[in-house]
C-alpha positions as semicolon CSV with decimal commas, in nm:
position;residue;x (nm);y (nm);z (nm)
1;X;3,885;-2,012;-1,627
2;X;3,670;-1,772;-1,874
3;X;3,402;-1,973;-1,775
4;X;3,427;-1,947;-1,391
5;X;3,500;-1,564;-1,465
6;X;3,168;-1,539;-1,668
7;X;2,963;-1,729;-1,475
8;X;3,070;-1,498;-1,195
9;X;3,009;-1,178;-1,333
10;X;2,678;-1,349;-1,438
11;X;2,610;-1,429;-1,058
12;X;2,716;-1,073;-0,983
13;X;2,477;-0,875;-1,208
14;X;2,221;-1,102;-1,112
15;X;2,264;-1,000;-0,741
16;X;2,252;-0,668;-0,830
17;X;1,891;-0,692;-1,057
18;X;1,768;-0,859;-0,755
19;X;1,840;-0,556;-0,475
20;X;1,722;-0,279;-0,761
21;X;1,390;-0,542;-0,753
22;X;1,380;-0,568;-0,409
23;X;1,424;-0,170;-0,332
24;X;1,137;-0,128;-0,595
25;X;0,892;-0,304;-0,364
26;X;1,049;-0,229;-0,062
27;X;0,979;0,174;-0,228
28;X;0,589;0,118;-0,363
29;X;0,522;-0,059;-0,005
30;X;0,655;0,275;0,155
31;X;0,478;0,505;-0,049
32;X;0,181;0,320;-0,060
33;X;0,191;0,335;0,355
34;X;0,183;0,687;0,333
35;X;-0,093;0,739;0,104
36;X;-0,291;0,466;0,288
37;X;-0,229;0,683;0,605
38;X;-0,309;1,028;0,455
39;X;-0,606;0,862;0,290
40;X;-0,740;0,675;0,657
41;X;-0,680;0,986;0,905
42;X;-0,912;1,214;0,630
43;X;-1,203;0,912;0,603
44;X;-1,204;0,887;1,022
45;X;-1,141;1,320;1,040
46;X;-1,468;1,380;0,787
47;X;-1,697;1,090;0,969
48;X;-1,572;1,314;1,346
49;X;-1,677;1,622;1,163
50;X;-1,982;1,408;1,023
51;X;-2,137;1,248;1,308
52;X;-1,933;1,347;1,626
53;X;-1,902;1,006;1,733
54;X;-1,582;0,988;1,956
55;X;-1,507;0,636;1,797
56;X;-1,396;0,785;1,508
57;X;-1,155;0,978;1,694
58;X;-0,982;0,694;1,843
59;X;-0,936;0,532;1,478
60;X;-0,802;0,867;1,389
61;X;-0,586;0,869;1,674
62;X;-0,502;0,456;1,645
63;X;-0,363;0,519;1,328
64;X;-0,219;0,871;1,376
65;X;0,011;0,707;1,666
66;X;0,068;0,385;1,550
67;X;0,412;0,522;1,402
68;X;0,623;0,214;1,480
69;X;0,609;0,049;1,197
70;X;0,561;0,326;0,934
71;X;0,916;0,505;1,100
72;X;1,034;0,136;1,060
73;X;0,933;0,137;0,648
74;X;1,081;0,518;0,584
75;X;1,396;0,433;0,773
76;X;1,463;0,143;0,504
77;X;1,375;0,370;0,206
78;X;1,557;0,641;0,350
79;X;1,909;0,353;0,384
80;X;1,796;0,278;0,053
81;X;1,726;0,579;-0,135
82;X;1,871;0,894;0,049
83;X;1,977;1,144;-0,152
84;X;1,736;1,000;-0,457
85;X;1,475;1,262;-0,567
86;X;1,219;0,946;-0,522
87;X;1,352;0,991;-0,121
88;X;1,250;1,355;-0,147
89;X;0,935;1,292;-0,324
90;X;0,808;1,088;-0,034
91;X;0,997;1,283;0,246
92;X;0,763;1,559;0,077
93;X;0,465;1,396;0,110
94;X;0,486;1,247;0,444
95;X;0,611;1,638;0,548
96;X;0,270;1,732;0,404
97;X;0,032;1,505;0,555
98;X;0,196;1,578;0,918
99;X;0,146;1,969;0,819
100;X;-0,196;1,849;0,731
101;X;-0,322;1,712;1,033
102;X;-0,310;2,076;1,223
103;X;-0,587;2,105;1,004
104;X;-0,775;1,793;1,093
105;X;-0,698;1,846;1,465
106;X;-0,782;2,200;1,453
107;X;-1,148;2,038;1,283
108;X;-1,220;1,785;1,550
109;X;-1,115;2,022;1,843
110;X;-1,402;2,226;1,692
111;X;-1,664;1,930;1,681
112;X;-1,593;1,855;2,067
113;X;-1,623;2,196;2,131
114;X;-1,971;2,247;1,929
115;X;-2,069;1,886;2,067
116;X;-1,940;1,920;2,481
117;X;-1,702;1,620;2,417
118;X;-1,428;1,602;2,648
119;X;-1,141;1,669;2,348
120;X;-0,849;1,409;2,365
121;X;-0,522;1,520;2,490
122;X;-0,376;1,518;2,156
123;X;-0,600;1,777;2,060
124;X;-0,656;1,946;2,366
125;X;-0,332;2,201;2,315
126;X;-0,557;2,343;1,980
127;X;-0,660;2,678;2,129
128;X;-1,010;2,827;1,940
129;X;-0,974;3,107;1,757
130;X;-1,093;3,392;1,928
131;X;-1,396;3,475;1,631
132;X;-1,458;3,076;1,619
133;X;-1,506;3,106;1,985
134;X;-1,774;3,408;1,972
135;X;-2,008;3,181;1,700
136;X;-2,274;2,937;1,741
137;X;-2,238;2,570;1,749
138;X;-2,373;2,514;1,423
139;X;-2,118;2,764;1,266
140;X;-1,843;2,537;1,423
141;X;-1,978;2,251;1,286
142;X;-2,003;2,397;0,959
143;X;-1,631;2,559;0,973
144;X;-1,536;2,238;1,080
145;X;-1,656;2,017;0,805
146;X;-1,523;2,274;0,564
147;X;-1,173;2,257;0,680
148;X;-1,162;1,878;0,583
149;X;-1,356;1,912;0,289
150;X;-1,258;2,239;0,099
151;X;-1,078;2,318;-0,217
152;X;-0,750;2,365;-0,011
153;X;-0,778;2,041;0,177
154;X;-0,839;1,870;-0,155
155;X;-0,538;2,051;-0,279
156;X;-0,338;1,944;-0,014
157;X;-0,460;1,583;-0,073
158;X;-0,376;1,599;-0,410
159;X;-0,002;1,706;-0,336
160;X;0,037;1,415;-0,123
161;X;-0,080;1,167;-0,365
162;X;0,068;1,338;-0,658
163;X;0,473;1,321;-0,474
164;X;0,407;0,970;-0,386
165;X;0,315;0,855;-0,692
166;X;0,613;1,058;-0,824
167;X;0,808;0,859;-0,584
168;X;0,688;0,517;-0,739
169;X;0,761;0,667;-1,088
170;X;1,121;0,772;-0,964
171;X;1,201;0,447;-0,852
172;X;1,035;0,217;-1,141
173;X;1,227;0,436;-1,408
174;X;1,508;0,352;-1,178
175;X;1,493;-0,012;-1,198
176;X;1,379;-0,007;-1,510
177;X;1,751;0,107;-1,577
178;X;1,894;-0,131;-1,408
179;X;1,712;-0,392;-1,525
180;X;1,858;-0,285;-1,878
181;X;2,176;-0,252;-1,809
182;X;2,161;-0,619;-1,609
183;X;2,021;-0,751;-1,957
184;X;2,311;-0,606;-2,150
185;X;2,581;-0,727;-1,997
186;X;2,357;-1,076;-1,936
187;X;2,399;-1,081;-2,349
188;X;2,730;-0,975;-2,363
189;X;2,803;-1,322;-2,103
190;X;2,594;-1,517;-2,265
191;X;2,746;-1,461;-2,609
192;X;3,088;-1,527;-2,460
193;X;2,989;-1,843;-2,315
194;X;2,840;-1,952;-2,618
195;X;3,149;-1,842;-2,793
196;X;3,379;-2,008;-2,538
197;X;3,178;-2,315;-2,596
198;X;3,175;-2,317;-2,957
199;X;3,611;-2,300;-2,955
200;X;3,589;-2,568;-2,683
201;X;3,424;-2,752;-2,917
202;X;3,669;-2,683;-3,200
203;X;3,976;-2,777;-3,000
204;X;3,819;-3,091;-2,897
205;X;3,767;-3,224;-3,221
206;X;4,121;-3,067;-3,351
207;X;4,236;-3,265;-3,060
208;X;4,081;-3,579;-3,126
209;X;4,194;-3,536;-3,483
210;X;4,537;-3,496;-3,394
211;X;4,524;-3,786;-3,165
212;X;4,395;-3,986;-3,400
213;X;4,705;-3,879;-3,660
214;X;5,007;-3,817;-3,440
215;X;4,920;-4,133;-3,199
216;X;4,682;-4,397;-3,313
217;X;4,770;-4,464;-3,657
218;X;5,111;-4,516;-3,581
219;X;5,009;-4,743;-3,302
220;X;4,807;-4,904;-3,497
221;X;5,068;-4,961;-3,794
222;X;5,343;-5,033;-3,558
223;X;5,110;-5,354;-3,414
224;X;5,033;-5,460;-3,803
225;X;5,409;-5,437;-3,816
226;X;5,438;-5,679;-3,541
């Protein structure tokens, strides 16, 4: 019955190493979404500002809307983490690279402008400042590529990068923890069972001996008797 009980618990803890694992990836995979995002929209937003070819637009736009199955990763860290400053530390830098793409539309509203490109409708609602209206198209070409290339962009960047990786640190210390505390109480069993074992052990052959002495040799004298 110790046994079952151990082996149980055993079963139990093991369960429990294996979600903190699983959450782990399940985290790095969401954080690493949102960096790959942040890091794809700026690539396609400097080649816009770059070249003015519209196809970079639509791979800005293919990614920018293609929200099914990022909203689909944050919901499970969010079931999994809420409330966790690694859940913050992500909520934070997905908050920031939405906040950043005003800028990035704002900079490729400019390039249609300076270029007489139809702009898309997602981009269509940015309304020119009045001075960036009253310059030349070079000047909005040059304002433009500075948005998406300056010292505050970069900064911006930065943050995002620096609260997902945050998140990934948040979680791995995390599991870390429970990956010790799983190993602890995997000793403690293990030394019980190999206690357990060791008086099972004992008995038997204090069984056996007693067997042997209260049973068989009196058998075994009462036949020579016969």
């Amino acid at each position: 019955i110790v046994c079952a009980i151990l082996f149980w618990q055993g079963r139990a803890q093991f369960n429990v190493l294996q979600q903190a694992t699983e959450a782990y990836i399940s985290c790095e995979n969401d954080a690493q979404q949102v960096q790959d995002r942040s890091d794809h929209l700026t690539e396609q937003v400097r080649l816009v500002t770059m070249t003015a070819k519209p196809e970079y637009i639509d791979n800005y736009f293919s990614m920018a809307n293609s929200n099914e199955e990022f909203d689909e990763a944050f919901a499970d860290l969010k079931s999994r983490f809420e409330g966790t400053d690694a859940y913050e530390s992500l909520r934070t830098a997905m908050d920031e690279s939405n906040e950043l793409m005003n800028t990035e539309f704002y900079a490729m509203r400019l390039i249609c402008e300076a270029n007489d490109i139809d702009p898309w409708p997602e981009i269509a609602s940015c309304q020119i400042s009045d001075d960036d209206s009253r310059t030349s198209h070079d000047s909005m070409i040059y304002k433009a590529q500075n948005l998406v290339s300056d010292s505050k962009y970069q900064e911006a960047k930065d943050s995002i990068n620096s609260h997902t990786t945050d998140c990934i640190a948040k979680v791995t210390d995390a599991t870390i923890g429970s990956q010790d505390r799983a190993a602890s109480i995997f000793d403690g069993i293990y030394g019980t069972i190999e206690a357990c074992i060791a008086i099972y052990i004992a008995l038997t052959l204090i069984i056996c001996a007693l067997v042997r002495r209260a049973v068989v040799k009196p058998l075994l004298s009462f036949g020579d008797s016969i």
